[in-house]
Every structure is written in structure tokens, then in C-alpha cells.
Backbone as CSV, one residue per row, in Angstrom:
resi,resn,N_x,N_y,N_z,CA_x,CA_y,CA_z,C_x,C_y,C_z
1,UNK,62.242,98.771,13.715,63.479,99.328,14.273,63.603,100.794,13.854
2,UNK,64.297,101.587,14.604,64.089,102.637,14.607,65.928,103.317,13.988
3,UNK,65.662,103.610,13.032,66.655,104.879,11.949,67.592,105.419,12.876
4,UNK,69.116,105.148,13.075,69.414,106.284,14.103,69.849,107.290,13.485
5,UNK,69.331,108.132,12.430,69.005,109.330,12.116,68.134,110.154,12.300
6,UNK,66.657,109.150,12.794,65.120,109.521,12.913,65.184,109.631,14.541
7,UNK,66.161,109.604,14.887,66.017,109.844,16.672,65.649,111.104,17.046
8,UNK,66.532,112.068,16.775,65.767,113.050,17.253,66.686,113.415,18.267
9,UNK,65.959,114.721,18.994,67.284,115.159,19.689,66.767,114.819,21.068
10,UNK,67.696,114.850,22.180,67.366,114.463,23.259,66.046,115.155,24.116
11,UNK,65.444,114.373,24.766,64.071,114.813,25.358,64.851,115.707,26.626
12,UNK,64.109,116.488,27.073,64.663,117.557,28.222,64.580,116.487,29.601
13,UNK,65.044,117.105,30.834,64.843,116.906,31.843,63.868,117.170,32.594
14,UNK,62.909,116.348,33.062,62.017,116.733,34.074,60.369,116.700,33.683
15,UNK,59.482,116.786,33.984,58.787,117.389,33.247,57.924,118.615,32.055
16,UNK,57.746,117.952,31.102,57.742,118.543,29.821,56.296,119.442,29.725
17,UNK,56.416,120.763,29.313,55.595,121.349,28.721,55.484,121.256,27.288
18,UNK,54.924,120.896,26.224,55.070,121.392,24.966,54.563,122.335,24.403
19,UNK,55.346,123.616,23.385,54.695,124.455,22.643,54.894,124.110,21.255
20,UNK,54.349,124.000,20.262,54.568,123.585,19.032,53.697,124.709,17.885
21,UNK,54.572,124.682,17.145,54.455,125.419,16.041,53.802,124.698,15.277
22,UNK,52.606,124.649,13.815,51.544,124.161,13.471,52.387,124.041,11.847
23,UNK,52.214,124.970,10.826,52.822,125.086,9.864,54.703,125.123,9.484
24,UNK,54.815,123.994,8.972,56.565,123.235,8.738,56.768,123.021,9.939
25,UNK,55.818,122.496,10.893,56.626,122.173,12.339,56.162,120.444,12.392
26,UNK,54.711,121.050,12.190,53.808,119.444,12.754,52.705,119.262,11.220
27,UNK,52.522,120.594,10.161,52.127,120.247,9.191,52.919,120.341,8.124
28,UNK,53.168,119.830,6.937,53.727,120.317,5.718,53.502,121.739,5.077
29,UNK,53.706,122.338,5.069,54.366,123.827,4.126,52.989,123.478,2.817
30,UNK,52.056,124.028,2.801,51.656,124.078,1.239,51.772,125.400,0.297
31,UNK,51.333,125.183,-1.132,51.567,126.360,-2.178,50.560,127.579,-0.964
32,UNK,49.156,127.386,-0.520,48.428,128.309,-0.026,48.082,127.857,1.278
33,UNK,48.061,128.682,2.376,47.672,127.898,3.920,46.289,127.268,3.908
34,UNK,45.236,127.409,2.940,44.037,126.508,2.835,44.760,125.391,1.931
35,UNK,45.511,125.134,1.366,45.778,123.426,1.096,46.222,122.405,1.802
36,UNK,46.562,123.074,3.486,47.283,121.972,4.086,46.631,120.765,4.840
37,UNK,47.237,119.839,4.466,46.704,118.594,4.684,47.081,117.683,5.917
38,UNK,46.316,116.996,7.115,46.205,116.856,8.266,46.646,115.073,8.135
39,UNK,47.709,115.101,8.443,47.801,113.931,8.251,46.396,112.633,9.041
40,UNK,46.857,111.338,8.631,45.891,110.409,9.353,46.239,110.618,11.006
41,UNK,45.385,110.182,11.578,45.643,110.104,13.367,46.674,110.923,14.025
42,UNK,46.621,112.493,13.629,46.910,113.842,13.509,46.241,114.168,15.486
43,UNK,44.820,114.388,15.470,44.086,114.353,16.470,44.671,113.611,17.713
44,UNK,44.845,112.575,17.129,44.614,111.537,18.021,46.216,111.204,19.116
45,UNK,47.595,111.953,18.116,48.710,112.317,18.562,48.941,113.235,19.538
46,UNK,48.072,114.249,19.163,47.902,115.427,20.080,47.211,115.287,21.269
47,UNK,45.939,114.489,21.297,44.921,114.177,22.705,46.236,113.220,23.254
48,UNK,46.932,112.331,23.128,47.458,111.536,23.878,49.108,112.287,24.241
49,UNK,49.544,113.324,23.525,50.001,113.893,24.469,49.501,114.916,25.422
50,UNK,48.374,115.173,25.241,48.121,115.875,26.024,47.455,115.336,27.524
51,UNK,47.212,113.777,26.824,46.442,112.844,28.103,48.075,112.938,29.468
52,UNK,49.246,112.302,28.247,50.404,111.846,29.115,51.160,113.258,29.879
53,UNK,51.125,114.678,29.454,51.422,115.767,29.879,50.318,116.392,30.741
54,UNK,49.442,115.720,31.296,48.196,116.725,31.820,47.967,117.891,31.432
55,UNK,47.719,117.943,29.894,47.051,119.204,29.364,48.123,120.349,28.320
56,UNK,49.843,119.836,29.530,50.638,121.067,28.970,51.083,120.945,27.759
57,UNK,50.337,121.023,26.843,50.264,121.229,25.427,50.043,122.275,24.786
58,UNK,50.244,123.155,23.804,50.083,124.149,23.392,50.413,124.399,22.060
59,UNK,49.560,124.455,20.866,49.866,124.831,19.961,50.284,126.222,19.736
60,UNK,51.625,126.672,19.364,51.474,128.343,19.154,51.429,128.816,17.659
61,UNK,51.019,129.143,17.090,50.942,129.107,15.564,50.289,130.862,15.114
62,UNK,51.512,131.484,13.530,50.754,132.209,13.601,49.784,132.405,12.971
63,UNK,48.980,131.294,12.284,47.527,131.307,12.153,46.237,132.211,12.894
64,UNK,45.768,132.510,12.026,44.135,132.923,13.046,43.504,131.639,14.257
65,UNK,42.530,131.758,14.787,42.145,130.708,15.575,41.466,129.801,14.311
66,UNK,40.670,130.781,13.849,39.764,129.918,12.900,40.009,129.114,11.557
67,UNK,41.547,129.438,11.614,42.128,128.989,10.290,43.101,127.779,10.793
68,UNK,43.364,127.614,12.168,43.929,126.786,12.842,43.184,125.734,13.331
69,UNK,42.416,126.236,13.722,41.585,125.438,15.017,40.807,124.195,13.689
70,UNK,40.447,123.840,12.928,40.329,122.839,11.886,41.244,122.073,11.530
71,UNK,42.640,122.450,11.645,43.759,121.700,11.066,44.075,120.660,12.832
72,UNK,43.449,120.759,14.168,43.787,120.489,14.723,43.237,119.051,15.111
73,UNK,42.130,118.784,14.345,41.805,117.543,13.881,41.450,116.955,14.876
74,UNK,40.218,118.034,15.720,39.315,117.802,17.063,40.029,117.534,18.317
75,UNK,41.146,117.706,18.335,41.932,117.249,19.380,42.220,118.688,20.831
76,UNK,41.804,118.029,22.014,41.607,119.234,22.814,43.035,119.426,23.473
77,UNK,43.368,120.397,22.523,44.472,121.177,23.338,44.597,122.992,23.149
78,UNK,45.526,123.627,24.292,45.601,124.297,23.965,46.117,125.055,22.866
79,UNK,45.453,126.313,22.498,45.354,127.168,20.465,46.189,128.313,21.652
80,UNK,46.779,129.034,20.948,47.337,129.879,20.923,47.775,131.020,19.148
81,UNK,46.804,131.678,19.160,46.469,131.806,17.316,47.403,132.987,17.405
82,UNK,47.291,133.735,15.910,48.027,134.776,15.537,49.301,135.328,16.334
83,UNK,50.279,134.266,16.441,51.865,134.012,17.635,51.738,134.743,18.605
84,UNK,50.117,134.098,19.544,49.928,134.228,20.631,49.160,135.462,21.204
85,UNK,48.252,136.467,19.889,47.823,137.646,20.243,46.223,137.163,20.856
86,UNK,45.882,135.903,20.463,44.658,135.291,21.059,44.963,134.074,21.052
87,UNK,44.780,133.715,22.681,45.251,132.455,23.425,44.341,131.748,24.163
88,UNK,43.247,130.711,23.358,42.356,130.316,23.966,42.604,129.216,25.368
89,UNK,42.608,129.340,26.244,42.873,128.930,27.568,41.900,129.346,28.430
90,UNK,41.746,128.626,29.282,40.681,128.716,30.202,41.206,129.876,31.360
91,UNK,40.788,131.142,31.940,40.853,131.370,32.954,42.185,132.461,32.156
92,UNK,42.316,132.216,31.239,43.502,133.539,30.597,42.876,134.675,29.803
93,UNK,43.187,135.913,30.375,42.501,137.074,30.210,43.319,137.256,28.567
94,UNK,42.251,137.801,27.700,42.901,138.614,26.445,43.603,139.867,26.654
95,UNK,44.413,139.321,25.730,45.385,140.697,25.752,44.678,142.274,25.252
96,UNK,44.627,143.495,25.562,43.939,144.661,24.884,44.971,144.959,23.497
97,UNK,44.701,143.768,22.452,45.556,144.651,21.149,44.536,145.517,20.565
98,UNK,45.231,145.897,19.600,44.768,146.994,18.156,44.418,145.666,17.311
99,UNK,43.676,146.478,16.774,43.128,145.812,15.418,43.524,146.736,14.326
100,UNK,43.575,145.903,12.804,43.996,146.988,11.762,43.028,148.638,11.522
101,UNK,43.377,149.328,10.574,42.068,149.868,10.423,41.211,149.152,9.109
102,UNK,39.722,149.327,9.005,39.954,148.711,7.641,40.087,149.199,5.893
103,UNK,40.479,150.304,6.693,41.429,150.681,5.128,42.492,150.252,4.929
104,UNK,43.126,149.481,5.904,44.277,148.590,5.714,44.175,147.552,5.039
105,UNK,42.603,146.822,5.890,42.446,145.641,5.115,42.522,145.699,3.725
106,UNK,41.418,146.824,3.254,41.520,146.886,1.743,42.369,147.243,0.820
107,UNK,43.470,147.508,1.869,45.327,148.169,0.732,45.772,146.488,0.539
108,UNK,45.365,145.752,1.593,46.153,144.837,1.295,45.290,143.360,0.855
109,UNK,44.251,143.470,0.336,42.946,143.236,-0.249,43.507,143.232,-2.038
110,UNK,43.739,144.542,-1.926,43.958,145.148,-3.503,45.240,144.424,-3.775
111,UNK,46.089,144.348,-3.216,47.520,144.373,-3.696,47.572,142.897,-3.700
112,UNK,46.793,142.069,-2.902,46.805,140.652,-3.354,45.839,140.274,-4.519
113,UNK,44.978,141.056,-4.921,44.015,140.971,-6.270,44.949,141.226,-7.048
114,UNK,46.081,142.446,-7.061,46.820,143.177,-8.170,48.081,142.172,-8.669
115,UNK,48.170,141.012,-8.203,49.702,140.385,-7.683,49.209,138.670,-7.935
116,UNK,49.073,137.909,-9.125,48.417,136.491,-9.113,49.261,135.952,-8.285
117,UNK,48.138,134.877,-7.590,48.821,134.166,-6.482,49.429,134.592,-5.177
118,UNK,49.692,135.691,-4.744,49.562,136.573,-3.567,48.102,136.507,-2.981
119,UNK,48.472,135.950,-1.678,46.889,135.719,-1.055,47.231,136.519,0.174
120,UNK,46.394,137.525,0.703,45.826,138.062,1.570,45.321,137.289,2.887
121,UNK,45.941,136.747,4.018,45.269,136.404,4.780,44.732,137.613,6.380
122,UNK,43.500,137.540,6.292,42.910,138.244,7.413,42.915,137.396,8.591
123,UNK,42.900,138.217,9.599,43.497,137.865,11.383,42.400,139.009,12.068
124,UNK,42.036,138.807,13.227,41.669,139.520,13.946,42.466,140.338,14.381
125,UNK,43.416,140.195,14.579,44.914,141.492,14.797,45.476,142.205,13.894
126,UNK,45.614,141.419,12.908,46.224,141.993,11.166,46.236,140.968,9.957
127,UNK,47.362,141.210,9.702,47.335,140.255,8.085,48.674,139.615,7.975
128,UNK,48.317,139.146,6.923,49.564,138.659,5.970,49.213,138.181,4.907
129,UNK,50.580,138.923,4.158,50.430,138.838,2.732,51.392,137.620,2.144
130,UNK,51.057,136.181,1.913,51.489,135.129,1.474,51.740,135.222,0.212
131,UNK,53.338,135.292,-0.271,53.751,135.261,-1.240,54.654,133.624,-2.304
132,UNK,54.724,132.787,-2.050,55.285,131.415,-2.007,54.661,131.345,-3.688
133,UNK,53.406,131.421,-4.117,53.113,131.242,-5.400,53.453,132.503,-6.515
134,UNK,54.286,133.643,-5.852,54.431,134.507,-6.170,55.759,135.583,-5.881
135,UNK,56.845,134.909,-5.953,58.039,135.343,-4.955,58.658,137.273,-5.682
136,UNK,58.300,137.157,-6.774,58.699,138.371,-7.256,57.658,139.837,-6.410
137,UNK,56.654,139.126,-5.983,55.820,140.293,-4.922,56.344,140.766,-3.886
138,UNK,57.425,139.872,-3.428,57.983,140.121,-1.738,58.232,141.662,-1.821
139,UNK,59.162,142.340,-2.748,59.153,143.639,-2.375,58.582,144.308,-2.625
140,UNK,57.538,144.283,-3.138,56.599,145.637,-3.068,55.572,145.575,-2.173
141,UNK,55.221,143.649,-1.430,54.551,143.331,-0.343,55.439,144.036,0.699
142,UNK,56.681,143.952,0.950,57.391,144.827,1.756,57.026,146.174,2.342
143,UNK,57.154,146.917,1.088,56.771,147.989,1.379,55.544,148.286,1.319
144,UNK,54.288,148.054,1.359,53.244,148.475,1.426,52.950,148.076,2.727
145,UNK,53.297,146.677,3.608,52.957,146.485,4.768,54.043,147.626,5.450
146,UNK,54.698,147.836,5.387,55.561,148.612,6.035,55.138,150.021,6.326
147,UNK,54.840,150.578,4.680,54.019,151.841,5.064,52.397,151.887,5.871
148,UNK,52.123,150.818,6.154,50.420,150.896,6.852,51.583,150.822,8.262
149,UNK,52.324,150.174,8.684,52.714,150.056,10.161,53.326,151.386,10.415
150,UNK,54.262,152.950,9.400,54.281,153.657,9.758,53.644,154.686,10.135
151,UNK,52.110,154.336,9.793,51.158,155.502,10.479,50.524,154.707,11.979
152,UNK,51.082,153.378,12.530,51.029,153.615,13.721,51.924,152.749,14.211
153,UNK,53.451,153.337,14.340,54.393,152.208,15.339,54.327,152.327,16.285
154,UNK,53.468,152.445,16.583,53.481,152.381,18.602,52.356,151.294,19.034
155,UNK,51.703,150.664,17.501,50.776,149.711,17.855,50.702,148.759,17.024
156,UNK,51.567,149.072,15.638,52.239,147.660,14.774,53.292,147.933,14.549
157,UNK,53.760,146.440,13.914,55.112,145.926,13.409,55.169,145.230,12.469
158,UNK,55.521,145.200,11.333,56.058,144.630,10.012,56.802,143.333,10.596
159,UNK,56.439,141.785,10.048,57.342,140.795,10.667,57.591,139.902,9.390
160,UNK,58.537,140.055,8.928,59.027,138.967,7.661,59.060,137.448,8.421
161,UNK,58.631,136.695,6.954,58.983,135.286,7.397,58.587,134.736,6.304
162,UNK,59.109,133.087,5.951,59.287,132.761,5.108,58.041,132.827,3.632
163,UNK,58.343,133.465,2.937,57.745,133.569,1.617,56.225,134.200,2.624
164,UNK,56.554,135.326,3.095,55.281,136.200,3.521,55.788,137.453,4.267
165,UNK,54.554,138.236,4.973,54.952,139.321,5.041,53.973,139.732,6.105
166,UNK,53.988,139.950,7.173,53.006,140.421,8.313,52.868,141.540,8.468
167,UNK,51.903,142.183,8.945,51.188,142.985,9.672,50.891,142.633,11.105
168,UNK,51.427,142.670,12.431,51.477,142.358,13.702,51.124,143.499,14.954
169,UNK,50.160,143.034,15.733,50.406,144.092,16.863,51.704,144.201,17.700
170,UNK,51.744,145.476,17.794,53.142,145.535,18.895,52.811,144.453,20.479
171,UNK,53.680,143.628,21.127,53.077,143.050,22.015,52.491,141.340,22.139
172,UNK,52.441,141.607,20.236,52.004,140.000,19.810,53.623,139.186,19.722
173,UNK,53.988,138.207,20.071,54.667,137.094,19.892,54.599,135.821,20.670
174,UNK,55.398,135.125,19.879,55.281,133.445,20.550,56.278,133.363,21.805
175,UNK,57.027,134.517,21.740,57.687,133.994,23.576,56.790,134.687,24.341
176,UNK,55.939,135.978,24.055,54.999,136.310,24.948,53.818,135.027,25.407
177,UNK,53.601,134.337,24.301,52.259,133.383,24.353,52.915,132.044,25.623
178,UNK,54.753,131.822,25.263,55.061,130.951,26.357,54.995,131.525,27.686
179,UNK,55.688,132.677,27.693,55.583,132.931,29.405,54.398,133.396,29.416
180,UNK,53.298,133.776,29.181,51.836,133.726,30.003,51.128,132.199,30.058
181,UNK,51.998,131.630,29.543,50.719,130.431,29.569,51.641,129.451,30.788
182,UNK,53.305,129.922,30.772,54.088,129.149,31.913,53.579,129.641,33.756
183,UNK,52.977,130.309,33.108,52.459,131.073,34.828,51.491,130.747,35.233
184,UNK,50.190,129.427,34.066,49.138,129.168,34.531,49.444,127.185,34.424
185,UNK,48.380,126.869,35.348,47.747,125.701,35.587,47.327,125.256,33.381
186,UNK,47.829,123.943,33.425,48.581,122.820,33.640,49.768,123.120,33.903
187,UNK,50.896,124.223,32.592,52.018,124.529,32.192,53.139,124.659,33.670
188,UNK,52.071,125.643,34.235,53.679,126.128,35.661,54.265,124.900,36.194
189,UNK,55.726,125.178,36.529,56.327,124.101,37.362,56.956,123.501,36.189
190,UNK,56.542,123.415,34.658,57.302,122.335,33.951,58.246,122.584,32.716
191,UNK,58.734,121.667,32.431,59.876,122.483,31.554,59.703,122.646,29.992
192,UNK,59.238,123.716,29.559,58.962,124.152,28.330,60.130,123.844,27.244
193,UNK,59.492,123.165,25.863,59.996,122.498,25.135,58.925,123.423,23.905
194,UNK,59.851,124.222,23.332,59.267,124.568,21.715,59.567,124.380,20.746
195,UNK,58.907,123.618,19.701,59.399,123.583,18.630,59.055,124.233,17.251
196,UNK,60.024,124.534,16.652,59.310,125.831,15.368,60.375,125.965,14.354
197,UNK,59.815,126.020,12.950,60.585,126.473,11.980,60.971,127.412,11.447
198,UNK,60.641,128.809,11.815,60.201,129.840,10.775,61.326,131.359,11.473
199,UNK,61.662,132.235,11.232,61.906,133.133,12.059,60.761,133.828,13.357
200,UNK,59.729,133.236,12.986,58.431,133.928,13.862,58.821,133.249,15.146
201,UNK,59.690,131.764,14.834,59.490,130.942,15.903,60.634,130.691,17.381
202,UNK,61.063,132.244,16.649,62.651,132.875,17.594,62.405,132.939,18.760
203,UNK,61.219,133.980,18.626,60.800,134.291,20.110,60.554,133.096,21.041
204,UNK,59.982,132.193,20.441,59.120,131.357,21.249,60.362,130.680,22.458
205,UNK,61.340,130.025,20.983,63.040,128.966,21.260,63.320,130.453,22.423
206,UNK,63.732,131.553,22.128,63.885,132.448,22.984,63.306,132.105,24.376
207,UNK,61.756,132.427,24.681,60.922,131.875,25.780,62.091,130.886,26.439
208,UNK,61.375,129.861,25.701,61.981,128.385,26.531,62.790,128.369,27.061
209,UNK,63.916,128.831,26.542,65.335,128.730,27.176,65.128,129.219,28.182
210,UNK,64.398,130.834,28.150,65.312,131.586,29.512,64.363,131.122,30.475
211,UNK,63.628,130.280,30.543,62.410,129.670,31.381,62.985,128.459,31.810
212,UNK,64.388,128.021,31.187,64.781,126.437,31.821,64.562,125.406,30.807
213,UNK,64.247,125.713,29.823,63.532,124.878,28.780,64.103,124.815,27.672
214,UNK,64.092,124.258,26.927,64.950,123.594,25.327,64.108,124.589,24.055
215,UNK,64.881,125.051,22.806,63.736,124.960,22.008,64.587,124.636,20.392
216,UNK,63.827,123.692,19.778,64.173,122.882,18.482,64.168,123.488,17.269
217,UNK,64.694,123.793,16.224,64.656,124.246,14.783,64.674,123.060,14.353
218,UNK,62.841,123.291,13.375,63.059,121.929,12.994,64.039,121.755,11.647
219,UNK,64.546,122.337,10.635,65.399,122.305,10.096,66.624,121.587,9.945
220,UNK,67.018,122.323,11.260,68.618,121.497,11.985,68.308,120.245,12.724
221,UNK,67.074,120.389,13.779,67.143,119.141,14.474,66.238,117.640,13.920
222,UNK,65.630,118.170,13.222,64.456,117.359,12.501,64.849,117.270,10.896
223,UNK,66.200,117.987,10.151,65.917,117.913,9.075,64.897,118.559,8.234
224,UNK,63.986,119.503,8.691,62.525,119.762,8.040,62.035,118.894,7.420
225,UNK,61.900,118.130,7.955,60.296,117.141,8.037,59.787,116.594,8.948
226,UNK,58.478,117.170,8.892,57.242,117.276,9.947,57.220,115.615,10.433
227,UNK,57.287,114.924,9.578,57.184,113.535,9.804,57.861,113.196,10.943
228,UNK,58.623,113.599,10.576,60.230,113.245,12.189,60.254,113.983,13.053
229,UNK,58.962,114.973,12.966,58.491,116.028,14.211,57.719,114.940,14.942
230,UNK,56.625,114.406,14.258,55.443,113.795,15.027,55.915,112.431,15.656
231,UNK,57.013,111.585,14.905,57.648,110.215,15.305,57.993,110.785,16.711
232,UNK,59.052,111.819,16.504,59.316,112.324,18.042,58.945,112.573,19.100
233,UNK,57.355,112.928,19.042,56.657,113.517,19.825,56.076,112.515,20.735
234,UNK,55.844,111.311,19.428,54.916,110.228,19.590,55.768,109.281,20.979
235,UNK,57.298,109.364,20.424,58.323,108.161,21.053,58.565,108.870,22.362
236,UNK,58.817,109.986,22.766,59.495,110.645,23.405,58.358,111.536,24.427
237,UNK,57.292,111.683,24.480,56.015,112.036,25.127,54.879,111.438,25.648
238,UNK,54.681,110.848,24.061,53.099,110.156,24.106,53.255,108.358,24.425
């Protein structure tokens, strides 16, 4: 029998697109983004919604591809990596971003060597500086990503979010990654449903809506826990 607390919020009207957020959405939050752990029959949730949605599935996460695409636990759906600056889809052209320079990389290389427990993650677009084992870093991670984005704002952006600190191309976000992917085969025609925890995941809830579509904080609607993300997905989709 089913919790009527664990319900969940109402499924949309019509047919469903899903975009889903990867980290505190559908995985647990760990101390470092290499500890997170895939739950059992993880894969196997995702292929069968994607069997019952014909395809319109979409992970948007701002992970790299390659730091994502493992946690997805072989399951073929669509990646949408670094909040949508590379969107592996068939027949979808890449976007022309910037890449850092790599004297960037190595400012922010150093400053996670200089800082225990501050980890440096590299992206094909930029970085982020993960602070969670290390919360007294946030401001001086602040400002150092900040000063690499003022020698070029016309092609990055500084993006806070929880216990980290980005480096982003101008152009990169998760409501950009929904409306290009709502304009192609499976997605067009259906009604986009995102779900996300984080401030990164504004844009996306943003998207959805003005597209006709719902979008969830899992926090408020889920309580933050992933668990009562996937029950949902499972009851209400798959």
C-alpha cells in the first residue's frame, strides 16, 4: 500500500516529456560527485520509461557527459551534460561554445590543491569548484571564479549553486537544453515535465512552464529524497 505522503504531486495532462535532473533529483547528494552511488535497477527505471514515453526522456544534468553518462547505469536515454552545453541526441547540432582558457584550468587546479577537500571538476565548457567538504572556501572560490569570467563576459558566467561554484558559457542552461530538444522528434508535441533540485534547475522549471509543462522542486514536492523521485516516476510513467 502506498503512503499518502509518498504520492507525489499530480502527473500533468496529456502526454509527458520528461527532463530530469541527475544529482539530488534521481541520485543522492554525495561528500564528492565521484562517490555517488546508483541505486539497484537504476538502468532499468529509466529504459522503461523511456520504452512507455517513446524515447521523451532526457536527462539534463550539470555534469560533464563523461562523468554522467556512467551513473546512467547503461540505460538508453537521452544525456544532456554540462546544463545542456552538450546534448547528445541524434540529429541535434552542437552548440558553437567557448571553452576555458587553460590558464584557467590551472587557477582553478591550484586553488583546489591550496583548499583540502575543494575538488576541481573539469567540463569541456568550464569548471566547478565543489566545495561541500570544505564550506569555509566558498568565498574565496567566489571570487577567483568570478575574476577568470571578468576577462571574458561576453562568453562566461559565474553560476552559484549548492556548496559549489561554476564557471559556465554564456548561452549554456537547462531551459535552453528543454526548448531545443522540445522542437525535435521524440519530445515535440508533448508536455514537458522537469524535475530538479538545485538553483541551476530554475531555468529548466522555467522552460517547462512557458512550453505548457509542469516543473517540480524536489525539496517541496518530493521532500528531497530521490527515493520518492524514482517511486514517482516508476507509478506515474513507467
Amino acid at each position: 500500500m502506498t503512503d499518502a505522503g509518498d504520492i507525489g504531486p499530480p502527473p500533468p495532462r496529456g502526454p509527458a516529456a520528461l527532463f530530469l535532473d541527475l544529482d539530488g533529483t534521481l541520485l543522492d547528494i554525495a561528500p564528492r560527485p565521484d562517490l555517488v552511488r546508483v541505486p539497484e535497477g537504476f538502468g532499468r527505471l529509466l529504459d522503461r520509461l523511456a520504452e512507455r514515453l517513446t524515447g521523451a526522456v532526457a536527462i539534463v544534468t550539470g555534469r560533464g557527459a563523461d562523468s554522467a553518462r556512467p551513473l546512467l547505469d547503461g540505460a538508453a536515454v537521452v544525456l544532456a551534460a554540462e546544463h545542456g552545453a552538450v546534448i547528445e541526441a541524434p540529429g541535434l547540432p552542437a552548440l558553437p561554445l567557448p571553452e576555458p582558457e587553460p590558464a584557467w584550468r590551472e587557477e582553478a587546479a591550484r586553488f583546489a590543491a591550496a583548499w583540502p577537500g575543494v575538488i576541481a571538476e573539469q567540463k569541456r565548457h568550464g569548471f566547478v569548484l565543489h566545495l561541500r567538504q570544505n564550506p569555509a572556501a566558498a568565498k574565496a572560490a567566489a571570487v577567483l571564479v568570478a575574476s577568470l569570467a571578468a576577462r571574458a563576459l561576453d562568453r562566461f558566467r559565474v553560476v552559484p549553486a549548492h556548496a559549489a561554484v561554476e564557471l559556465r558559457p554564456v548561452g549554456a542552461d537547462k531551459g535552453g537544453a528543454v526548448q531545443r530538444l522540445m522542437q525535435t522528434a521524440p519530445f515535440a508535441g508533448r508536455v514537458p515535465v522537469f524535475l530538479g533540485d538545485d538553483v541551476t534547475d530554475e531555468d529548466g522549471i522555467a522552460a517547462a512552464v512557458s512550453l505548457g509543462g509542469v516543473g517540480f522542486r524536489v525539496p517541496e514536492a518530493f521532500g528531497g529524497e530521490t527515493a520518492r523521485v524514482r517511486r514517482w516516476l516508476e507509478r506515474v510513467f513507467a
